[in-house]
C-alpha positions in Angstrom: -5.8 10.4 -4.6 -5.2 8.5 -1.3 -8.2 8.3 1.0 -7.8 8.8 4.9 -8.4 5.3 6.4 -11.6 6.6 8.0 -12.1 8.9 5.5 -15.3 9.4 3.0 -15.5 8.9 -1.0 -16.5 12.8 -2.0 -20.4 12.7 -2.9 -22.2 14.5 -5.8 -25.0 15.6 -6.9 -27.4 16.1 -3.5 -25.2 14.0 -1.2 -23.4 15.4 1.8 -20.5 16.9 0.8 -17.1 16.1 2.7 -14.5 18.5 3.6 -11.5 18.7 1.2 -8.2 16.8 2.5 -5.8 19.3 0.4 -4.2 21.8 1.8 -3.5 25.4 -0.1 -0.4 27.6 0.8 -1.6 31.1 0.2 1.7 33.9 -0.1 -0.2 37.3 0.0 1.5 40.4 1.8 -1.3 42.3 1.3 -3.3 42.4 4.7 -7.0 42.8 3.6 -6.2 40.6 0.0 -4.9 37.9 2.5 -7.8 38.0 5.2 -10.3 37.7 2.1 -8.5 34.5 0.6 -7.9 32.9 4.5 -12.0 33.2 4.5 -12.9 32.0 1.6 -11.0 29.1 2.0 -11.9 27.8 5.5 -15.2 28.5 4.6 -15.3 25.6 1.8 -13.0 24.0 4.7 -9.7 24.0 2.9 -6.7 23.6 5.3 -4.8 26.6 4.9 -1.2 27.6 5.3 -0.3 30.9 5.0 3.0 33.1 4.2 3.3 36.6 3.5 6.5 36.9 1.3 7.6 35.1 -2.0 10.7 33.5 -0.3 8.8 31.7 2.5 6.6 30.6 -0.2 8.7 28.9 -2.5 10.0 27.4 0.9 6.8 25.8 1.8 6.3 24.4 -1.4 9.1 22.5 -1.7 9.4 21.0 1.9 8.0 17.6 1.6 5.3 17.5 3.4 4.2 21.1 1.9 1.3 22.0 0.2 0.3 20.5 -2.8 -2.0 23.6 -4.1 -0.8 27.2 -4.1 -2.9 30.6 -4.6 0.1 33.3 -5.1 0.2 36.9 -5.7 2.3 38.3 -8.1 4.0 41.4 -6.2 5.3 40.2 -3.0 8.7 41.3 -0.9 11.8 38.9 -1.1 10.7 37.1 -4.6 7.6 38.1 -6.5 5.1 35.3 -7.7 6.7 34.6 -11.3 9.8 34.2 -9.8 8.4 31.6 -7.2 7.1 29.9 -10.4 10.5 29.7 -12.2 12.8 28.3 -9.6 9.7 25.9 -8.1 9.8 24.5 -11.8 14.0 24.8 -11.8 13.7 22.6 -8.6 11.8 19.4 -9.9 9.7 18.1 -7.0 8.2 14.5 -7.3 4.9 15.8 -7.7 4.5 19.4 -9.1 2.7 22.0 -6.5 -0.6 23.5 -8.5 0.1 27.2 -8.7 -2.7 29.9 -9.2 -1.3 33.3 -9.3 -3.9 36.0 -8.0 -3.4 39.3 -8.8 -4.5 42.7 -10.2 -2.4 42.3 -12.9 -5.2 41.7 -16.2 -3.7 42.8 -19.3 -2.7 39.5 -21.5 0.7 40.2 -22.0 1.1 40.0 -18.1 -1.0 36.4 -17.9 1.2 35.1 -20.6 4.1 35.7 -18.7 2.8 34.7 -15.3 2.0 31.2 -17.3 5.5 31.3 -19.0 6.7 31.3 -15.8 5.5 28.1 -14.7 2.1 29.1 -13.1 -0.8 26.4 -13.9 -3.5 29.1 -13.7 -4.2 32.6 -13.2 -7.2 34.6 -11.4 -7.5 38.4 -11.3 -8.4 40.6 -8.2 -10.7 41.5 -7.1 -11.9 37.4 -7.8 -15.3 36.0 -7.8 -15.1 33.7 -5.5 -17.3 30.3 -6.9 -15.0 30.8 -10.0 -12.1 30.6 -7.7 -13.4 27.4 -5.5 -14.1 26.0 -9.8 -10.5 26.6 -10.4 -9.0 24.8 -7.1 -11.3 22.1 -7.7 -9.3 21.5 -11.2 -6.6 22.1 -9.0 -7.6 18.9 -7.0 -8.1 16.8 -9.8 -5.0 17.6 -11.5 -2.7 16.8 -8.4 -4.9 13.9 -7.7 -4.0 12.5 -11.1 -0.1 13.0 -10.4 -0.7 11.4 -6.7 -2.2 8.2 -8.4 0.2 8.2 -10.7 3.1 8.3 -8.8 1.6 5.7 -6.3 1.4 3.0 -9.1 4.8 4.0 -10.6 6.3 3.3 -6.6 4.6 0.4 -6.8 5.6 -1.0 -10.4 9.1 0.0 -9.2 8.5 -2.2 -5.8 7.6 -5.3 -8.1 10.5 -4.8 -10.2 12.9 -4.8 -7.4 11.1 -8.0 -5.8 10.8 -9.8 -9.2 14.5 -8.9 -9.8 15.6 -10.3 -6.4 13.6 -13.4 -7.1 14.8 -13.7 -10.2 18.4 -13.8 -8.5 17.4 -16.5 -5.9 16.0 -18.6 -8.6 19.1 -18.0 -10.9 21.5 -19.2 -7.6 19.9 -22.2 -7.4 20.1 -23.0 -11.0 23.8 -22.8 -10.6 25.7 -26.0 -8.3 27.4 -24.9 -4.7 30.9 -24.7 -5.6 32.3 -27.6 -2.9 29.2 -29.8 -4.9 31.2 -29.4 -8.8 33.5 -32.2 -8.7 31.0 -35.2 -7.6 28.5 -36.7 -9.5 24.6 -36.8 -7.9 23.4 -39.7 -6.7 20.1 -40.4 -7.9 19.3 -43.7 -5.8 20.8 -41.8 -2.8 18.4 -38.5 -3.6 15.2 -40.8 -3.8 16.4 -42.4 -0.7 16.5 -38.7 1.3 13.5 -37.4 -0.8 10.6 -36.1 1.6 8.0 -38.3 1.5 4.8 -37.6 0.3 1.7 -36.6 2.6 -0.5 -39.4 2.9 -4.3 -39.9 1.6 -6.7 -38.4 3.1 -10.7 -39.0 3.5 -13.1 -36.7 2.4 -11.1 -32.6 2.1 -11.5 -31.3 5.7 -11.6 -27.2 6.0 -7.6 -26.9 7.6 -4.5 -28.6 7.3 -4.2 -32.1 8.3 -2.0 -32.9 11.3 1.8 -32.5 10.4 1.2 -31.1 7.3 2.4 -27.0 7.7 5.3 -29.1 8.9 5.9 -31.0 5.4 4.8 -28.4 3.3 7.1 -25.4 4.6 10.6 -26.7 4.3 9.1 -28.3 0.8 8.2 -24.7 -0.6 11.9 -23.5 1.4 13.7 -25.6 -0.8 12.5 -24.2 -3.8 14.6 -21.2 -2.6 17.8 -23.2 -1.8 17.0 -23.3 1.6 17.5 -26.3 3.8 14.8 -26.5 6.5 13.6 -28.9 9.2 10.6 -28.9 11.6 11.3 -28.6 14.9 9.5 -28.3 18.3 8.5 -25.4 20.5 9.0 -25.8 23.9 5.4 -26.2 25.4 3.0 -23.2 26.0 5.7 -21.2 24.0 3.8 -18.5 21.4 4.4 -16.4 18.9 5.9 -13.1 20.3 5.7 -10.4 17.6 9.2 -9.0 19.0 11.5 -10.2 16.4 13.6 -7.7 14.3 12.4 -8.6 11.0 8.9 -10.0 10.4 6.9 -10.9 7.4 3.2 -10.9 6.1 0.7 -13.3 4.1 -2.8 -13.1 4.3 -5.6 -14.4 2.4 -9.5 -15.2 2.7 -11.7 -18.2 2.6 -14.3 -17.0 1.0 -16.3 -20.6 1.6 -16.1 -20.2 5.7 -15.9 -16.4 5.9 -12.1 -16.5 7.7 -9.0 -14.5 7.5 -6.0 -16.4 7.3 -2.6 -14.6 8.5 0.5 -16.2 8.4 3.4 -14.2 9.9 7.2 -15.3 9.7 9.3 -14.1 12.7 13.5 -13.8 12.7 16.1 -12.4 13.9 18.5 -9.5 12.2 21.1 -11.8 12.3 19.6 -14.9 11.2 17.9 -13.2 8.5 21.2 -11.9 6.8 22.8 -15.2 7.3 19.6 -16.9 5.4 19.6 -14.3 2.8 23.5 -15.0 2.5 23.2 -18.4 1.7 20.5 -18.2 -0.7 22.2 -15.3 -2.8 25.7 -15.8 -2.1 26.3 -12.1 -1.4 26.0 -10.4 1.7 23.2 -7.8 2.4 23.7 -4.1 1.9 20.7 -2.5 3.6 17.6 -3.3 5.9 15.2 -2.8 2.7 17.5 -6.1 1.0 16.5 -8.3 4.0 12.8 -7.2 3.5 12.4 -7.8 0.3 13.8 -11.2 0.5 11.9 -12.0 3.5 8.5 -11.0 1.1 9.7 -13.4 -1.4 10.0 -16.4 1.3 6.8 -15.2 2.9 4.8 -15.3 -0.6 6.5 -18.7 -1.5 5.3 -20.2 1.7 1.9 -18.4 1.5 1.1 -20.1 -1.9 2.2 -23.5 -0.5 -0.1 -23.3 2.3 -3.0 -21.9 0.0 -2.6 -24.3 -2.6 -3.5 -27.5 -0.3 -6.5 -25.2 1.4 -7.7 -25.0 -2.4 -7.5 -28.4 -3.0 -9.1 -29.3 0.1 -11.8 -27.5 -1.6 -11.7 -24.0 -0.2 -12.3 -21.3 -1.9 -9.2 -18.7 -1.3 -8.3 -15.5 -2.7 -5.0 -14.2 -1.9 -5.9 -10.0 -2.5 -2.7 -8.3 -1.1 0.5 -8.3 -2.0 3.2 -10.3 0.9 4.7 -7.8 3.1 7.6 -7.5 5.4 9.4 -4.8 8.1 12.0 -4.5 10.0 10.5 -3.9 13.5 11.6 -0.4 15.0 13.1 -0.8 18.1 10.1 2.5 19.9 7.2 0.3 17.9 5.0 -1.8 19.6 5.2 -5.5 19.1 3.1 -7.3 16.6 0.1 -8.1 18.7 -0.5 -12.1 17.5 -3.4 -13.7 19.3 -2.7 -16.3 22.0 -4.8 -18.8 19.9 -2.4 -18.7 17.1 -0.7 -21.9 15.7 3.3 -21.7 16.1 5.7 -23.8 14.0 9.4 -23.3 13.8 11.6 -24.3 11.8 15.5 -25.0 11.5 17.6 -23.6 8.6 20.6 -24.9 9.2 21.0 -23.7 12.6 19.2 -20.8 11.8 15.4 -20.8 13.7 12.5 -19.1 11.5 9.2 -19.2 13.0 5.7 -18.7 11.4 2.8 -18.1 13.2 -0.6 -19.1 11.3 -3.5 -16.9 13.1 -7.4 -17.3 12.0 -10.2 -14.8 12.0 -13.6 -14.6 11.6 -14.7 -11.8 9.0 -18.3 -12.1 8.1 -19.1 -9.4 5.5 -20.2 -6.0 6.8 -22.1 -3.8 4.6 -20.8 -0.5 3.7 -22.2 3.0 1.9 -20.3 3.3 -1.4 -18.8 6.5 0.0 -17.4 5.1 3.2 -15.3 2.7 1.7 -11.6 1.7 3.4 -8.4 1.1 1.1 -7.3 -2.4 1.0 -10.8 -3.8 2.6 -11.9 -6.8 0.0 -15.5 -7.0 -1.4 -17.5 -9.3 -0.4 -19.8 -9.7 -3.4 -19.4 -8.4 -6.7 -20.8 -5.1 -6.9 -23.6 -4.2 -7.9 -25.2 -7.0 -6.9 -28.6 -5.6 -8.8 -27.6 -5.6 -12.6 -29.0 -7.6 -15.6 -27.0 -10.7 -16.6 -25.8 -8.8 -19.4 -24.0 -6.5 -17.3 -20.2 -6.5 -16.1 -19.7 -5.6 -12.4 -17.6 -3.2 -11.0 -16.0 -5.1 -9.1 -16.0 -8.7 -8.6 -15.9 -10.6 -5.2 -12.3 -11.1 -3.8 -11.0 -7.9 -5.3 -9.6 -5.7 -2.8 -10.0 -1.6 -2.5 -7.7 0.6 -4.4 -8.0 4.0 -4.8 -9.2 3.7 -8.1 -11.6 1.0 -7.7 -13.4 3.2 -5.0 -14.3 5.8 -7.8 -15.3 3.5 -9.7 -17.6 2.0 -7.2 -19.0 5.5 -6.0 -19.4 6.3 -9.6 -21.5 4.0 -10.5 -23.4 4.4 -6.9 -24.0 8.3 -8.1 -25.6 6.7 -11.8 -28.1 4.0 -9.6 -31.5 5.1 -8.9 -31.3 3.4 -5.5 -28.2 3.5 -3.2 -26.9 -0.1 -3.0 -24.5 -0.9 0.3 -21.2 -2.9 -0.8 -20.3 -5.9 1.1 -16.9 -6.1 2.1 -14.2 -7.9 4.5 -12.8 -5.9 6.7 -9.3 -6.8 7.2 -7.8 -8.7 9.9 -5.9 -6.8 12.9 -2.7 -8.1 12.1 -2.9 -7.4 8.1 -4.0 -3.9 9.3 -0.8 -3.1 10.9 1.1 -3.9 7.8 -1.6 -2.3 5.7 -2.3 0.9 7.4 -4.4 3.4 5.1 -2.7 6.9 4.7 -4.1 10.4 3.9 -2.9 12.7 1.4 1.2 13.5 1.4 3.6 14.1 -1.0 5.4 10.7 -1.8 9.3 10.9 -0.7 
């Protein structure tokens, strides 16, 4: 399940333990019944939302930010528990609320219909209450499960619609511009215009040669049937941060310890008119112009870290491209003063990219104060016998389910091992910020 972005990896065995991030809706009416659960709860340091009829409960659990666990009684005024059960079930949410149903009620006809019903588990009063803190942890894991599982299905579904959209830029350019069908190409003429290639060069410095972003940008551009020249801007002028739609690469040197951030800056209406011309159809919503802007950001990006490699650095690129349209309340992009500007000319149409460096030495970290999206630094563990498989391996960076595995196998060592990671850049933090447990939308 999603960790808080300064949030800790739950311990076992004799480690601290961490306070849970769930919260549990509890629908009692009875008075005393409810004060016992409200305790016992907090005092495991559960958050806790309370309601007192069966109405208001089914309420709660289907807003979208609602609880995710529920401990429910069976009698209640307005709807009693089963019912609750039965039209929470009707409903459908995304992810399906956990629902214990506490009440006095034992016999086993009555638990087979409170489980009919759509209740996941069922506790009798008066409850022992470490059985009860053993049943919510189930509770945890199961909706952890359907939180993970839902995350990688968003994202499965985000790669299909970005493949699918590059799949339609490459299929455009596969087909001629309709004023080009009637003449013939000229292939003396086409060698004649061709760029031309970069020159030599002695022994593979660490960055790009002079002129060479310039060259290799409108190269990768064309790949996506866009025309581009370098251009020049004006003296002193830097990258602003302000623009309405802005994209994001990033990737590590691993050889010289650097972030490398490249950031693509244009306007709304530049950006639909570049879109236009490389799909021939006009843009619907924002979320279009975004994921085309990802596609010309990651095209670019692997230009750029393709001549780094074969300069001879070592670069990983460990996150996916990303790209926003800037709200007009949020604060601009905050790009260093140091950064490298070069803009570009599409056709009358200015793009500008902004290529920012940072130092990231690795910084040590306990196994169970691990950040999303941070990227190891070493494989981990480091201490293992050749005949052993890592973890992890250097480069990779943090997903939910790699920080199990890595606290996991921290809980099985005889000696707690720090992992060495990269913390990410500033500006790859903005468009990578770590969230805590919600219910997708």
């Amino acid at each position: 399940m999603p960790l808080a972005d300064t949030g800790a990896f739950p311990q076992q065995n004799a480690r601290p333990a961490y306070p849970s991030a769930m919260k549990v809706l509890i629908a009692e009416d009875d008075r005393v019944s409810r004060e016992i659960l409200i305790r016992t709860l907090e005092n495991a340091r559960y958050t806790v939302q309370v309601v007192t009829d069966g109405r208001a409960a089914l309420a709660a659990l289907l807003d979208a930010d609602g609880p995710l666990l529920a401990l429910i009684d069976w009698v209640m005024p307005e709807m009693d528990g089963t019912e609750v059960c039965r039209q929470l079930r009707a409903a459908a949410p995304l992810i399906q609320p956990y629902v214990i149903i506490v009440s006095s009620k034992f016999r086993t006809g009555e638990i087979t219909a409170g489980l009919d019903a759509g209740a996941d588990d069922f506790i009798s009063k008066p409850f022992d209450p470490d059985e009860l803190m053993a049943r919510l942890r189930v509770a945890e894991r199961i909706v952890g499960y359907q939180l993970a599982l839902q995350k990688q299905l968003d994202q499965y579904e985000s790669l299909g619609r970005r493949y699918s959209l590059l799949g339609e830029i490459v299929a455009q350019q596969l087909q001629p511009p309709v004023d080009a069908l009637d003449f013939a190409a000229d292939p003396i003429a086409e060698a004649e215009n061709a760029p031309l290639p970069l020159a030599p060069t002695a022994p593979p410095p660490t960055w790009f040669a002079a002129g060479e972003i310039q060259h290799l940008v409108p190269r990768a551009l064309t790949d996506l049937g866009l025309s581009a020249n370098s251009t020049m801007a004006p003296p002193g002028e830097r990258a602003t941060g302000v623009s309405s739609f802005i994209s994001w690469a990033g990737f590590l040197d691993l050889q010289h310890n650097r972030w490398i951030d490249l950031v693509i800056e244009i306007d709304s209406k530049a950006a639909a008119v570049v879109y236009e011309r490389a799909l021939r159809r006009k843009p619907t919503v924002a979320n279009e112009i975004c994921g085309f802007l990802a596609e010309i950001q990651a095209v670019v990006a692997a230009a750029l870290k393709s001549a780094l490699a074969s300069k001879g650095c070592d670069v990983t690129s460990p996150l996916l491209t990303r790209a926003q349209q800037r709200d007009l309340w949020e604060p601009a992009l905050r790009i260093p003063a140091e950064s490298e500007l070069y803009r570009f000319d599409l056709d009358g149409v200015r793009l500008d990219l902004a290529v920012v460096c940072y130092p990231c030495a690795p910084r040590p970290r306990s196994p169970w104060d691990l950040r999303l999206n941070e990227v190891l630094a070493a494989p981990y563990p480091s201490n293992r016998t050749p005949a052993t498989t890592p973890v992890a391996e250097r480069g990779a960076a943090l997903t939910e389910h790699l920080v199990k595995q890595i606290a996991n196998c921290a809980d099985h060592m005889a000696q707690e091992e720090d992992v060495a990671v990269y913390e990410l850049s500033p500006i790859a933090q903005r468009f990578y910020r770590a969230n805590g447990h919600s219910r997708p939308a």
